[in-house]
C-alpha positions in Angstrom: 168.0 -2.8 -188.7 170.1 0.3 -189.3 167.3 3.5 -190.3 168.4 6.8 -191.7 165.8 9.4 -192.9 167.7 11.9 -195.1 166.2 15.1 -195.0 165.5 18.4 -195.7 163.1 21.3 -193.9 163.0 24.8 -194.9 160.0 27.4 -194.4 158.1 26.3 -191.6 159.8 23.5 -190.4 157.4 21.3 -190.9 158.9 18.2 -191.9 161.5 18.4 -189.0 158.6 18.2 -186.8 157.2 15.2 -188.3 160.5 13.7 -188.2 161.2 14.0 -184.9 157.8 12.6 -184.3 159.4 9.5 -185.9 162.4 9.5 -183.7 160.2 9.9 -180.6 158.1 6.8 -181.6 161.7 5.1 -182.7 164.8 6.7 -181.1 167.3 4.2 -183.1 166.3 6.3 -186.5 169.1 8.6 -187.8 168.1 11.8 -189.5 170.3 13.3 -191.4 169.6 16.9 -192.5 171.4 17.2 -196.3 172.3 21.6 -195.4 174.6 20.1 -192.9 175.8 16.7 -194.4 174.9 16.8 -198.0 177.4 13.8 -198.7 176.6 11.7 -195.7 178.0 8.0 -195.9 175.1 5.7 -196.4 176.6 2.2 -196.1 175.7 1.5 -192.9 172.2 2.0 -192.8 169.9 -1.1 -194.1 167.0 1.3 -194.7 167.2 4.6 -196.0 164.5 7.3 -196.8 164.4 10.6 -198.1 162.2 14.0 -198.5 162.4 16.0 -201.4 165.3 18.8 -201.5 165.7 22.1 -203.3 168.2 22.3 -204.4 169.1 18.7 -204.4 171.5 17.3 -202.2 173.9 14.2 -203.4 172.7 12.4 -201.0 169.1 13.1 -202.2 169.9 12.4 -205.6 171.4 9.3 -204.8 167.9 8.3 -204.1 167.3 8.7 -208.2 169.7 6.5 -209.4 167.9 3.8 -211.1 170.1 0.9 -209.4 169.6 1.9 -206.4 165.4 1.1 -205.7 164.1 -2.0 -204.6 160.8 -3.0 -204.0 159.0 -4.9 -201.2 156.1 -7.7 -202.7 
């Protein structure tokens, strides 16, 4: 399964840390940072997660879309 973790870190860099504690424990997750992709193609990726933006990204926003959740049972 294809992971991408869209994201955004600004101040202390504190979430990129985190993050790449995630990609340490699992190297085959993607991050994508939104300042330097902010339209990134999703498709390919069968799980997707985001952290909150400001200002919000597209692909961030995507995240808002009301079609676009599903949830595990």
């Amino acid at each position: 399964m294809k992971t991408a973790i869209a994201y955004y870190s600004k101040h202390h860099g504190n979430t990129k840390k985190l993050l790449d504690a995630i990609v340490a424990a699992d190297p085959s997750v993607v991050l994508i940072d939104v300042t330097v992709q902010p339209t990134a193609d999703l498709s390919g990726y069968n799980r997707i997660a985001s952290t909150p933006s400001d200002p919000p990204s597209p692909v961030v926003s995507y995240f808002h879309r009301k079609d676009c959740f599903s949830y595990a049972h």
